[in-house]
DRENGUDO-854883 format. One record per residue (C-alpha): residue in three letters; x, y, z. Coordinates in pm, whole numbers, padded with zeros to 5 digits, always signed. Example, Ala and Ser with C-alpha at 12.3 -4.5 7.8 and 13.67 -1.06 7.14 Angstrom:
<nodes>
ALA+01230-00450+00780;SER+01367-00106+00714;
</nodes>
This chain:
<nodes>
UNK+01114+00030-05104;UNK+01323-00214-05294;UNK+01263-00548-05196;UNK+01426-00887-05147;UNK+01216-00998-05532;UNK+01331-00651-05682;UNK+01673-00712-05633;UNK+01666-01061-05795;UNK+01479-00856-06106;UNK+01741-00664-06135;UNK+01963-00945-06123;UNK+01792-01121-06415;UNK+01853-00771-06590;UNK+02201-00839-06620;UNK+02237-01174-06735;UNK+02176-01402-06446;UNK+01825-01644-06418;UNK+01629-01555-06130;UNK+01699-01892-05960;UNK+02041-01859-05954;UNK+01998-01472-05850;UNK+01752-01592-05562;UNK+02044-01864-05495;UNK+02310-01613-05473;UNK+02130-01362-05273;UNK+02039-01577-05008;UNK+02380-01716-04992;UNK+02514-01420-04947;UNK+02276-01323-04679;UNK+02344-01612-04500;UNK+02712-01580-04495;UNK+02697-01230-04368;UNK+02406-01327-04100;UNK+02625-01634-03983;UNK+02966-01482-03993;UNK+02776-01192-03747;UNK+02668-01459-03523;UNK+02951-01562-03464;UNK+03109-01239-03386;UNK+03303-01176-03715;UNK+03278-00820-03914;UNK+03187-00836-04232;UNK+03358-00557-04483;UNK+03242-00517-04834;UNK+03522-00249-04986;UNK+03350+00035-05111;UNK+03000-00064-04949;UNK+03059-00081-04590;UNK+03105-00268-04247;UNK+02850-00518-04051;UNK+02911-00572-03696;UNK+02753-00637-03365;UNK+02720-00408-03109;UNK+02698-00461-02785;UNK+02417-00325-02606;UNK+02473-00223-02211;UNK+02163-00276-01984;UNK+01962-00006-01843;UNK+01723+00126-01658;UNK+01405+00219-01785;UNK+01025+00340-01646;UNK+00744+00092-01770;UNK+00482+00330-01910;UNK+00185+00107-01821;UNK+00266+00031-01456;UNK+00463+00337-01455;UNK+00766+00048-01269;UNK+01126+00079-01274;UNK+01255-00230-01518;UNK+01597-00270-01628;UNK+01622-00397-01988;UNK+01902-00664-02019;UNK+02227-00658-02209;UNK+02182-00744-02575;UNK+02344-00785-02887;UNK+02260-00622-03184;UNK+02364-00524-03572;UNK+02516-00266-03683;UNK+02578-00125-04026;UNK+02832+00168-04156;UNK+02860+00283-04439;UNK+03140+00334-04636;UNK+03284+00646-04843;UNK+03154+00485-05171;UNK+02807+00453-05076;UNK+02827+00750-04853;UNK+02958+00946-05202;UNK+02727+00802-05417;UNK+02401+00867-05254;UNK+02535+01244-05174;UNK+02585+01306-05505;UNK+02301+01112-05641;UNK+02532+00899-05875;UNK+02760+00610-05916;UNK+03084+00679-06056;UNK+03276+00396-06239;
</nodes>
């Protein structure tokens, strides 16, 4: 599992400092989190699409008390992926 301190390390691997890598990650994180929240996509050519999803309520059985409950409507993320990333891990490579 890569991790949010492997992918400044591999950062600092081509040319940036890993403070301005950490910097730049969690900007970008934030950006994506915040435009989300407030109920933009967010569309990164050739990577793929964030959005929010909007979850219905329903009915469910509680397994413990064995109850009808109904979960509420939610919000949630969503992530697609697009034909680059879809391509690349198919194959197993980048292309350039």
């Amino acid at each position: 599992m890569l991790k949010r301190n492997d992918i400044i390390e591999r950062l600092a691997l081509n040319g940036y400092t890993k403070k301005d890598a950490g910097v730049i990650l969690d900007d970008v994180i934030k950006i994506i989190t915040e435009a989300l929240v407030e109920g933009e996509s967010v569309q990164i050519h050739g990577f793929g699409t964030f959005d929010v999803k909007e979850c219905k309520p329903r009915e469910t059985v509680d397994l413990q008390t064995k109850e009808r409950i109904v979960i509420p409507a939610y919000k949630a993320p969503k992530f697609t992926a697009g034909k680059l990333l879809k391509r690349a891990v198919k194959e197993g490579f980048i292309r350039e």
